[in-house]
N, CA and C atoms as an extended XYZ file, in Angstrom:
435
Properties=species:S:1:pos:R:3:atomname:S:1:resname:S:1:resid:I:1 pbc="F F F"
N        43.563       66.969      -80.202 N   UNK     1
C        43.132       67.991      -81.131 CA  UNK     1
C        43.569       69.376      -80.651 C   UNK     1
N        43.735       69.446      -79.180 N   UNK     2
C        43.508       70.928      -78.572 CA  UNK     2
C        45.049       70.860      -78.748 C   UNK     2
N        45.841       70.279      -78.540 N   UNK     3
C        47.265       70.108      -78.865 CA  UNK     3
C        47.774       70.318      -80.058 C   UNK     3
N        46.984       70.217      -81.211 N   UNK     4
C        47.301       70.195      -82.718 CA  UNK     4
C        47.047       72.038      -83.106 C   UNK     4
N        45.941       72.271      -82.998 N   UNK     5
C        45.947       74.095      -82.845 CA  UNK     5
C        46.568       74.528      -81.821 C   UNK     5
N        47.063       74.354      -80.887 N   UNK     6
C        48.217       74.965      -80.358 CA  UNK     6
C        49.412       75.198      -80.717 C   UNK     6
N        49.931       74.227      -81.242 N   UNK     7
C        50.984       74.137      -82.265 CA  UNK     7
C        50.467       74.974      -83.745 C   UNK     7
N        49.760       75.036      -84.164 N   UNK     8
C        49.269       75.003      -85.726 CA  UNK     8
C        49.406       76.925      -84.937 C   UNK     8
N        48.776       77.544      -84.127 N   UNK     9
C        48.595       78.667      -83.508 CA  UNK     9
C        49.871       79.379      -83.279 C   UNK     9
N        50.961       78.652      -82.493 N   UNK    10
C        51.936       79.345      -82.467 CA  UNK    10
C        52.895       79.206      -83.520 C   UNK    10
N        52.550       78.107      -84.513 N   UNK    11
C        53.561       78.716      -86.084 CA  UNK    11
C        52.745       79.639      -86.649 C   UNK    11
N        51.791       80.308      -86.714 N   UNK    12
C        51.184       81.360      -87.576 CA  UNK    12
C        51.472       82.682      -86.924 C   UNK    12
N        51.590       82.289      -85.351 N   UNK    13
C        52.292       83.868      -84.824 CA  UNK    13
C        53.636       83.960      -84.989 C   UNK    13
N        54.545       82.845      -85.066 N   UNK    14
C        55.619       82.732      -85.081 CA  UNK    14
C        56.499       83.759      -86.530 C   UNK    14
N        55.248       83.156      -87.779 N   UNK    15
C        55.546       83.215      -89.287 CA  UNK    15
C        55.340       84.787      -88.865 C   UNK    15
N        53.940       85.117      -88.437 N   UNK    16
C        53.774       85.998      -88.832 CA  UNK    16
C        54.430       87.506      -87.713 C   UNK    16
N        55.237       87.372      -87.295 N   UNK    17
C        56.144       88.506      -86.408 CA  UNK    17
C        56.940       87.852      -87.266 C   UNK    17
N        57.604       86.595      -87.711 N   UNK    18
C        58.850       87.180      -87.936 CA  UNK    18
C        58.624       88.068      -89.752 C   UNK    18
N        57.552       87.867      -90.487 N   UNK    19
C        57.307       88.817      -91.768 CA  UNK    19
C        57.499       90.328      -91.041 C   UNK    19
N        56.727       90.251      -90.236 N   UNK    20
C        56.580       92.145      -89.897 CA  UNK    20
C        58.391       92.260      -89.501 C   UNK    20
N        59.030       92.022      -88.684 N   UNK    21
C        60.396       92.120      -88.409 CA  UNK    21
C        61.329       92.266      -89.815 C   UNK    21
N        60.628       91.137      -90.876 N   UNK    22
C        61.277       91.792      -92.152 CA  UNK    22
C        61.208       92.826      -92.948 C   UNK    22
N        60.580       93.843      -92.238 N   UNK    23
C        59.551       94.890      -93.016 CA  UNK    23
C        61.045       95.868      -92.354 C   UNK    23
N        61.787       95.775      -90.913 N   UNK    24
C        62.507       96.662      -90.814 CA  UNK    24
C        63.813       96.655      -91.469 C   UNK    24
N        64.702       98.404      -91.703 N   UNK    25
C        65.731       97.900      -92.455 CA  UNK    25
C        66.766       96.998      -91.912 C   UNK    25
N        66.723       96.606      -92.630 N   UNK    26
C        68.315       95.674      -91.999 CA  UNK    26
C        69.644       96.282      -91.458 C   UNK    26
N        69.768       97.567      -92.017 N   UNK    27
C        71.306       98.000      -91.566 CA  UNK    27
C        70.807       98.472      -90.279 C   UNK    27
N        69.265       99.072      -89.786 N   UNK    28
C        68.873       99.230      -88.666 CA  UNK    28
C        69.496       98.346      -87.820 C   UNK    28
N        68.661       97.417      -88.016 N   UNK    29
C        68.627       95.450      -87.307 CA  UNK    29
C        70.182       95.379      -86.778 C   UNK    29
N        71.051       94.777      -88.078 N   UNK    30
C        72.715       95.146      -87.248 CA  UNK    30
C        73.088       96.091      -86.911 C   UNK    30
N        72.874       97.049      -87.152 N   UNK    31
C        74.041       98.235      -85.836 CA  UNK    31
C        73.251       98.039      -84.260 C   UNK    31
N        71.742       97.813      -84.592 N   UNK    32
C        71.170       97.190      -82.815 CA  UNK    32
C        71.804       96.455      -82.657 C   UNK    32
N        71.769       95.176      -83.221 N   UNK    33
C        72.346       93.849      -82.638 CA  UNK    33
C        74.068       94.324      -82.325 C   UNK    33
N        74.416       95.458      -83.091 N   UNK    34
C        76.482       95.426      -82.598 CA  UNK    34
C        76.379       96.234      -81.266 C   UNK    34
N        75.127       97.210      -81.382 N   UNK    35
C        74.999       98.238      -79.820 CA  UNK    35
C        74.597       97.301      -78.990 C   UNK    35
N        74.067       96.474      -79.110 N   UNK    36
C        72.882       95.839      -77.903 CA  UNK    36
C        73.459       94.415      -78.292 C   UNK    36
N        75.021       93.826      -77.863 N   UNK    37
C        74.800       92.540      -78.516 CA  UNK    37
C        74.350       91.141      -77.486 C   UNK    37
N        74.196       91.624      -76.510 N   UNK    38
C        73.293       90.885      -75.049 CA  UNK    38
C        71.683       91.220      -75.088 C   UNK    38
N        71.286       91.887      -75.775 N   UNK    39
C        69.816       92.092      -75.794 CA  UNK    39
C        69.204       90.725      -75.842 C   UNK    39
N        68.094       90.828      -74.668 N   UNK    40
C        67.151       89.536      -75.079 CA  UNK    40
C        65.680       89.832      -74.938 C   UNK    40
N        64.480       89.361      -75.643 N   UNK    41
C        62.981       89.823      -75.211 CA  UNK    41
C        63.001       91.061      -76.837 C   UNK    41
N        63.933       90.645      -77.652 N   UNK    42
C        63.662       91.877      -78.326 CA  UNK    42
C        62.508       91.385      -79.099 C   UNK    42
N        61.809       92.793      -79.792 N   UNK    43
C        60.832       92.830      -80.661 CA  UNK    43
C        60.516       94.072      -80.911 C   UNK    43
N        60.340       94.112      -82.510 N   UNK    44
C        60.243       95.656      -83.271 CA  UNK    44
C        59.183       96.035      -83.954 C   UNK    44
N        58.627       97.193      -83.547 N   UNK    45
C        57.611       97.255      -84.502 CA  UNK    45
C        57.917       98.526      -85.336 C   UNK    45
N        56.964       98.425      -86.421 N   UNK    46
C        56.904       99.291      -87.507 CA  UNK    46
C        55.767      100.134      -87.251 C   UNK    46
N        55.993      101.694      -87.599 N   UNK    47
C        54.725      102.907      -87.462 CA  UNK    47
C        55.131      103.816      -88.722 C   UNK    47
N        54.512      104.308      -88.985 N   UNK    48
C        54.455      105.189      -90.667 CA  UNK    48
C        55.679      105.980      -90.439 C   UNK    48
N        56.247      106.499      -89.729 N   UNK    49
C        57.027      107.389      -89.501 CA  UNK    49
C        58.388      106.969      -88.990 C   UNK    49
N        58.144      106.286      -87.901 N   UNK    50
C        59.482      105.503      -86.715 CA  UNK    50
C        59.696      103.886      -86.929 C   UNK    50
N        60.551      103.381      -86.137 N   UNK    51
C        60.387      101.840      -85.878 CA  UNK    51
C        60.777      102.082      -84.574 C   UNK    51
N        60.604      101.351      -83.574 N   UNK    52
C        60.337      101.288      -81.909 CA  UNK    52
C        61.157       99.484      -81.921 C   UNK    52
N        61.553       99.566      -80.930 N   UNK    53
C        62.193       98.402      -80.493 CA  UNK    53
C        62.324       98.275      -78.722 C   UNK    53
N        61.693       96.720      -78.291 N   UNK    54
C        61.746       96.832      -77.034 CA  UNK    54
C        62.562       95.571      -76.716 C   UNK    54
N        63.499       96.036      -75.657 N   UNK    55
C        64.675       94.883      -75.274 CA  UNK    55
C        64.717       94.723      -73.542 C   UNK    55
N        65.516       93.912      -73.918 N   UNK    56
C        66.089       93.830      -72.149 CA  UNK    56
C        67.402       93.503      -72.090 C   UNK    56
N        67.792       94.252      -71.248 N   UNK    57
C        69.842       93.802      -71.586 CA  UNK    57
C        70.519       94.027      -70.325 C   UNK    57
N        70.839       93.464      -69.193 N   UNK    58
C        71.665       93.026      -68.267 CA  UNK    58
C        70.410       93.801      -67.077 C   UNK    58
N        69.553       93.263      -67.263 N   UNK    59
C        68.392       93.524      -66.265 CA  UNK    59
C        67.330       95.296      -66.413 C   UNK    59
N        67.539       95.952      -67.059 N   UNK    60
C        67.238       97.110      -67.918 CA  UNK    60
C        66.372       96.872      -69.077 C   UNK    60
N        65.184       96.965      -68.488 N   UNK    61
C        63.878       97.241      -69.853 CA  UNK    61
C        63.650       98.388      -70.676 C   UNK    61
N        64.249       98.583      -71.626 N   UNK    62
C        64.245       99.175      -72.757 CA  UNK    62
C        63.605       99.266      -74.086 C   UNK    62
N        62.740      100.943      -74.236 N   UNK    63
C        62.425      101.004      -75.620 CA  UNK    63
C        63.066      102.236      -76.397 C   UNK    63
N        63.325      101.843      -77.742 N   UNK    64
C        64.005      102.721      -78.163 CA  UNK    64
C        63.367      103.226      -79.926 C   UNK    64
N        63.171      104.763      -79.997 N   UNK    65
C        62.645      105.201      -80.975 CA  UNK    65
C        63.401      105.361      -82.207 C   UNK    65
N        63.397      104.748      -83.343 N   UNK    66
C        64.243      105.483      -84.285 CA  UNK    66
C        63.145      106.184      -85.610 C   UNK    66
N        63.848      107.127      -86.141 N   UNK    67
C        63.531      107.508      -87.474 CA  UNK    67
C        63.438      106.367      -88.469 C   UNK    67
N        62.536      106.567      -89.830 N   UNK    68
C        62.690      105.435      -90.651 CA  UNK    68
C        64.297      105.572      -91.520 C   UNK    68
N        64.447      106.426      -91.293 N   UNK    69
C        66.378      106.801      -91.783 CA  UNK    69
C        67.271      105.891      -90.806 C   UNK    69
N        66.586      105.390      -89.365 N   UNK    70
C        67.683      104.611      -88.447 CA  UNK    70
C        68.331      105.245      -88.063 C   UNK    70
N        67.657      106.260      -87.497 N   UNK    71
C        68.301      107.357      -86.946 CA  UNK    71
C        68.031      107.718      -85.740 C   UNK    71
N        68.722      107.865      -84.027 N   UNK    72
C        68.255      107.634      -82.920 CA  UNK    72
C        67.189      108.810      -83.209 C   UNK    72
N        65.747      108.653      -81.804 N   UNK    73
C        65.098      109.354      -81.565 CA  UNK    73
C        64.996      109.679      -80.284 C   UNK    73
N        64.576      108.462      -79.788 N   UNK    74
C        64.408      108.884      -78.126 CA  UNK    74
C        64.798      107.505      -77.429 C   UNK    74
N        64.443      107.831      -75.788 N   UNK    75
C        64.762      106.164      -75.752 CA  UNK    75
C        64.028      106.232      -74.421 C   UNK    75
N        63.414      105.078      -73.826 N   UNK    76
C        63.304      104.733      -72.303 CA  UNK    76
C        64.309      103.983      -71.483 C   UNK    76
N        63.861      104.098      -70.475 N   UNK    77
C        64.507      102.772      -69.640 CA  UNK    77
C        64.453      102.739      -68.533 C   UNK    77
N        63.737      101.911      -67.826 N   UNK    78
C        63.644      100.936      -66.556 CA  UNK    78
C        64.335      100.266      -66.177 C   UNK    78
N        65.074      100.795      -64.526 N   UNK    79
C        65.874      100.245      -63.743 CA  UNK    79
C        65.681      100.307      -62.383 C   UNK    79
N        66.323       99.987      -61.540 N   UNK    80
C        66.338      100.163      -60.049 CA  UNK    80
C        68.083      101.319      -59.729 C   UNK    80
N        67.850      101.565      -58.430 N   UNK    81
C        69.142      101.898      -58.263 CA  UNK    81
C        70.570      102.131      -58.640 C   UNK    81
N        70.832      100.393      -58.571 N   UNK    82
C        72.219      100.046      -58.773 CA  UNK    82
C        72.799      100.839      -60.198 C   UNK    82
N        71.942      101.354      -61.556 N   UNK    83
C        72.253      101.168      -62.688 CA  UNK    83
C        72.412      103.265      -62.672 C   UNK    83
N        71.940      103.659      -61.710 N   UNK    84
C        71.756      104.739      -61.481 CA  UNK    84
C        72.815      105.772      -61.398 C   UNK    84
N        73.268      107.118      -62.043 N   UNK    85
C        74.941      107.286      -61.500 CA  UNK    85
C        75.219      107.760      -60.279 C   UNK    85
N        76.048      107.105      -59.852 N   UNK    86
C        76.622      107.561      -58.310 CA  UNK    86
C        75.884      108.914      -57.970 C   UNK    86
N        76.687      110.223      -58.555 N   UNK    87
C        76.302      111.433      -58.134 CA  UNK    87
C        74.951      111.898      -57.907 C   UNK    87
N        73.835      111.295      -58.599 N   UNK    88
C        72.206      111.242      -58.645 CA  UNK    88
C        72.168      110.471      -57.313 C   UNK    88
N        72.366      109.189      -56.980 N   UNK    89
C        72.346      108.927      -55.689 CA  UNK    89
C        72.560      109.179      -54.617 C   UNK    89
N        73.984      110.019      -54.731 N   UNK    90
C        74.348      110.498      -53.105 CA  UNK    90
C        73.649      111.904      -52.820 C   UNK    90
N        73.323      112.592      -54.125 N   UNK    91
C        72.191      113.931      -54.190 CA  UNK    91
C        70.947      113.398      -53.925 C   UNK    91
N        70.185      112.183      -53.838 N   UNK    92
C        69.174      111.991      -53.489 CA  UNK    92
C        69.115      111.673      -51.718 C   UNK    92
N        70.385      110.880      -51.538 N   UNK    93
C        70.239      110.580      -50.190 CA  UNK    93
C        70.279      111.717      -49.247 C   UNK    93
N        70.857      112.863      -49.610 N   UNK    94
C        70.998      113.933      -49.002 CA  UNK    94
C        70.165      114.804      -48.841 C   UNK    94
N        69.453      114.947      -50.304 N   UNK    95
C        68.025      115.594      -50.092 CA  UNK    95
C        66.828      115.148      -49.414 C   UNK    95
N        66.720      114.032      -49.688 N   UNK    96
C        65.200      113.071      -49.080 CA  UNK    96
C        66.187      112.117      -48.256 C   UNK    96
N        66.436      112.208      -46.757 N   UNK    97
C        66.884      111.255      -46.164 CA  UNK    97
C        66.050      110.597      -45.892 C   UNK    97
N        66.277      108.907      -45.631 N   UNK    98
C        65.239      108.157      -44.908 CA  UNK    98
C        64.432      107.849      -45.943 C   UNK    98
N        64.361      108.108      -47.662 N   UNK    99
C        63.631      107.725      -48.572 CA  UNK    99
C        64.776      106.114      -49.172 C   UNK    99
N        63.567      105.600      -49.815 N   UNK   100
C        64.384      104.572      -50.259 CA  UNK   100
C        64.329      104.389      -52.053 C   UNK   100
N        65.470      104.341      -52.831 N   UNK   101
C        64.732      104.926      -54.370 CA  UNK   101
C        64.352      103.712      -54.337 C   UNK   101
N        63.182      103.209      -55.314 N   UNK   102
C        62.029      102.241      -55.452 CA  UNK   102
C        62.100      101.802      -57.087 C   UNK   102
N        62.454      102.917      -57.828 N   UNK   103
C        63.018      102.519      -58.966 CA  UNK   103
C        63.245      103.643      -60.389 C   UNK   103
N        63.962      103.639      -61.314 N   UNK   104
C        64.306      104.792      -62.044 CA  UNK   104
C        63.395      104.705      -63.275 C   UNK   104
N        63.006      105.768      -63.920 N   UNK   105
C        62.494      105.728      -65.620 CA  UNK   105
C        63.259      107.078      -66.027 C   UNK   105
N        64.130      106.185      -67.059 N   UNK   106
C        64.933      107.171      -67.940 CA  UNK   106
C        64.208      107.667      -68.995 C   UNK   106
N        63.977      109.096      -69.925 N   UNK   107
C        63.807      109.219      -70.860 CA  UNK   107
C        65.519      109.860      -71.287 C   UNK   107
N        65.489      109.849      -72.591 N   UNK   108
C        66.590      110.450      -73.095 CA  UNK   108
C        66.238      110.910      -74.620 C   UNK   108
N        66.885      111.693      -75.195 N   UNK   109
C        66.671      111.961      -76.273 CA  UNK   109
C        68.095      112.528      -77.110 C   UNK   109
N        68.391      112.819      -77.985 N   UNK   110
C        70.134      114.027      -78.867 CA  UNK   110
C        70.421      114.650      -77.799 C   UNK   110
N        69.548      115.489      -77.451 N   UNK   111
C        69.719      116.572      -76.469 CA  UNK   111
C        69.874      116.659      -74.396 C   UNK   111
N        68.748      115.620      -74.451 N   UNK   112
C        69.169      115.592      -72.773 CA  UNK   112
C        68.678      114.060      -72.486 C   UNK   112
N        69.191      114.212      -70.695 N   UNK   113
C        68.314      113.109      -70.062 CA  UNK   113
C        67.174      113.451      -69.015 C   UNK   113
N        66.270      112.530      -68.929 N   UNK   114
C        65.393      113.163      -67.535 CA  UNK   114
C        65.109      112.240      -66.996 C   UNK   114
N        65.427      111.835      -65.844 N   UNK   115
C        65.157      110.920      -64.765 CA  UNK   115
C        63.914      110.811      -63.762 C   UNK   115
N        62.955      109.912      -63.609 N   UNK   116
C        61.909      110.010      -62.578 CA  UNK   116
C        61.932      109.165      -62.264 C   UNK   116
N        62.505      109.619      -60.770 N   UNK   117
C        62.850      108.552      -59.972 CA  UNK   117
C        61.838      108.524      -58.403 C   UNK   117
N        61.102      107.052      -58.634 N   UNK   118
C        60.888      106.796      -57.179 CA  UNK   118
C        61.386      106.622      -55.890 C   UNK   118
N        60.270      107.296      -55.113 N   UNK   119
C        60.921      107.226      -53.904 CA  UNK   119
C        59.937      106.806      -53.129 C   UNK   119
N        60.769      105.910      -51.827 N   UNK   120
C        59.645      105.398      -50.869 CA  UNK   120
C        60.072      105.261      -49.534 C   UNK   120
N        58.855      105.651      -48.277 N   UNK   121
C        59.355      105.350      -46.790 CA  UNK   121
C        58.447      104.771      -46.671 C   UNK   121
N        57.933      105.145      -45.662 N   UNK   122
C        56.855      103.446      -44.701 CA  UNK   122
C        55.694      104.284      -44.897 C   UNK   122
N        55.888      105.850      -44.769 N   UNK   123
C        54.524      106.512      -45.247 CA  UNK   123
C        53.786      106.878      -46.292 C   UNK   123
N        54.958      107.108      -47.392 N   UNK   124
C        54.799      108.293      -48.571 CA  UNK   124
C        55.399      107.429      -49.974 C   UNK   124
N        55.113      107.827      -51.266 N   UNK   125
C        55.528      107.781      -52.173 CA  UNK   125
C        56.365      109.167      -52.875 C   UNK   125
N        56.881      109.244      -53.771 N   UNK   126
C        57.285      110.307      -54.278 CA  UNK   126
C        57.828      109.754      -55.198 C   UNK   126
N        57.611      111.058      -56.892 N   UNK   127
C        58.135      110.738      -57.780 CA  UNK   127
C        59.437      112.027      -57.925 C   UNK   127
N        60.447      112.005      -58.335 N   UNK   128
C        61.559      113.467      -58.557 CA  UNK   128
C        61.866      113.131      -59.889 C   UNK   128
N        61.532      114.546      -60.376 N   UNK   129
C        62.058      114.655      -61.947 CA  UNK   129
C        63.440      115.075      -62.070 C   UNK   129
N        64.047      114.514      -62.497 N   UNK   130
C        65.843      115.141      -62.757 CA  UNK   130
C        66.268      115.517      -63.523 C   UNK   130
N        66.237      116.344      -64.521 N   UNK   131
C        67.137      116.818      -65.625 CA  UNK   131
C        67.906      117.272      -66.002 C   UNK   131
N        68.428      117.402      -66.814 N   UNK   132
C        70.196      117.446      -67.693 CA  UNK   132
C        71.092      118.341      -67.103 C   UNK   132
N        70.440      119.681      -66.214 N   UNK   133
C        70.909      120.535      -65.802 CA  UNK   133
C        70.538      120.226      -64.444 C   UNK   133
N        70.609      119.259      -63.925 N   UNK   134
C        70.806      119.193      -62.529 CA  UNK   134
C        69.260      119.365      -61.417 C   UNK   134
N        68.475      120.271      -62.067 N   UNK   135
C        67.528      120.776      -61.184 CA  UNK   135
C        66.865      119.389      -61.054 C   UNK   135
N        66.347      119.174      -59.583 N   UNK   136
C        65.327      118.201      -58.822 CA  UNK   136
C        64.060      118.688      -58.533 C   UNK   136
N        63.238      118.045      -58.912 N   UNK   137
C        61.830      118.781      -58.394 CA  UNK   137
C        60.787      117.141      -58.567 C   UNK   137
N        59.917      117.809      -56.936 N   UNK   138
C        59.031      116.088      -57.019 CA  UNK   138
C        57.832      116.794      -57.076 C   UNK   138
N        57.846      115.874      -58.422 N   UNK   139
C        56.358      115.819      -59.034 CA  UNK   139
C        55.130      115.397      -58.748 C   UNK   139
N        55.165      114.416      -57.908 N   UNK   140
C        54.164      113.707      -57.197 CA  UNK   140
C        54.618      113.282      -55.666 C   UNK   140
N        53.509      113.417      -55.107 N   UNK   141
C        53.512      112.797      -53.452 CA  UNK   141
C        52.273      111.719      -53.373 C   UNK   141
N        52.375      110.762      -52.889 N   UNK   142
C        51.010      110.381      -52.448 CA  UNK   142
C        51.577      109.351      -51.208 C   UNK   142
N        50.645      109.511      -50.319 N   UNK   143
C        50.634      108.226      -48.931 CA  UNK   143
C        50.106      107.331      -48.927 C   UNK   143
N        51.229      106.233      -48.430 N   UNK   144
C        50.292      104.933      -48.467 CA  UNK   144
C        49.245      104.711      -47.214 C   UNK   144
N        48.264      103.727      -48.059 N   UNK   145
C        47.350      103.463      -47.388 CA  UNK   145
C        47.500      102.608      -45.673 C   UNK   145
C-alpha cells in the first residue's frame, strides 16, 4: 500500500511542476536550453514580475533572473577556484598570502560583476568583495573555533 502512494505521490508532483513549467514562455525555455545546453537540476519558477531559473552546468550552481519579456536580469553563481579568472587569483594570492580561497559567489547583472570570495587559514575566515572596477575590500572576518 505504502508503495502504491508513493508512486501515486510522485506522479502528482511530477504532473504538477511540469503544468507550472508550462506557465513559462517558451521562446524563454529555448534560448536557455541553446545558452545552457549541458544544464542539469534545472527548474523554473514563475513570480508576478520575473521567472528565476536554477541550474547546474559543468559543476557551477546557478540562478538566473529574467524579466517576464525574457529579458536578462541578474544572475548568481557558485563555484570554487578553478572557475575563477586567473587575474582575481594571482591578486588574491598576493594580497592575503597563506589564505586559501574556500569558494566564490558571483552576482552579476547588464552592468557589472561582484565577486565574494572566501577565504580560509587554520585560524580565520574571510569574506572579499570584488567589483567591476577592481577595488577589494573584506567584508567579514571571523575565527575559527
Amino acid at each position: 500500500m505504502k508503495k502504491y502512494l508513493f508512486i501515486i505521490y510522485f506522479l502528482i508532483v511530477g504532473l504538477s511542476s511540469r503544468a507550472a513549467v508550462s506557465t513559462i514562455n517558451e521562446k524563454l525555455i529555448q534560448s536557455f536550453n541553446e545558452s545552457y545546453p549541458h544544464a542539469v537540476k534545472v527548474s523554473w519558477l514563475e513570480f508576478p514580475e520575473t521567472y528565476v531559473v536554477n541550474f547546474e552546468e559543468a559543476g557551477v550552481k546557478s540562478t538566473i533572473h529574467y524579466n517576464k519579456d525574457g529579458s536578462f536580469l541578474s544572475a548568481i553563481r557558485y563555484y570554487s577556484e578553478e572557475k575563477l579568472p586567473y587575474y582575481l587569483i594571482a591578486t588574491l594570492k598576493e594580497k592575503f598570502p597563506g589564505k586559501k580561497i574556500y569558494s566564490v559567489t558571483e552576482l552579476s547583472n547588464p552592468y557589472e560583476i561582484t565577486y565574494y570570495i572566501k577565504l580560509e587559514d587554520a585560524k580565520t575566515w574571510r569574506t572579499v568583495k570584488v567589483d567591476s572596477d577592481g577595488n577589494m575590500v573584506v567584508i567579514e572576518k571571523f575565527n575559527k573555533a
